[in-house]
N, C-alpha and C positions, 0 to 999 in steps of 0.2 A: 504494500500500500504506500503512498505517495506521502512523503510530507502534507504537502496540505491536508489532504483526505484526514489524514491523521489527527492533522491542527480542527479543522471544520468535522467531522463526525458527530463527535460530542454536541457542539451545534446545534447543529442538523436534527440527531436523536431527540434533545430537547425539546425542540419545537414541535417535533411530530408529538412527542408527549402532549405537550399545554394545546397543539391541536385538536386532539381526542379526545381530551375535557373539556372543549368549546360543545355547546351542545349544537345541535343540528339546524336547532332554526335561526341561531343567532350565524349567518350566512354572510355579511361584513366580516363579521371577526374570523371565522376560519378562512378566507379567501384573505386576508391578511398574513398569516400564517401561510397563506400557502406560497402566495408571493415570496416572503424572505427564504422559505426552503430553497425553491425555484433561483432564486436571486443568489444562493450562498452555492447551490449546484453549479449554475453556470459560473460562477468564480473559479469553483475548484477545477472546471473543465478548461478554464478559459491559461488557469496558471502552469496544468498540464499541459499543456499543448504548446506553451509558451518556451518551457523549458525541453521541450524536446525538439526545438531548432536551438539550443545551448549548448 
């Protein structure tokens, strides 16, 4: 696994947690949520790819 992945995981896990106890109708709040996931994924993908022309 990648440094970052490493550094971001923990993250990421978190948020999926505090996602899952958003409850289902409150639909602002977990799409908020979902965005930073989405947002902190494509970081990690963006820093991989980065370093592999390095």
């Amino acid at each position: 696994m990648s440094p970052v992945r490493e550094h971001f995981n923990p993250v990421i896990t978190g948020l999926l947690r505090e996602h899952d106890r958003v409850p289902l109708d409150k639909i602002d709040e977990r799409k908020s949520f979902q965005r930073q996931i989405l947002f902190l994924m494509n970081a990690i993908k963006l820093e991989e790819f980065e370093q592999s022309f390095s």
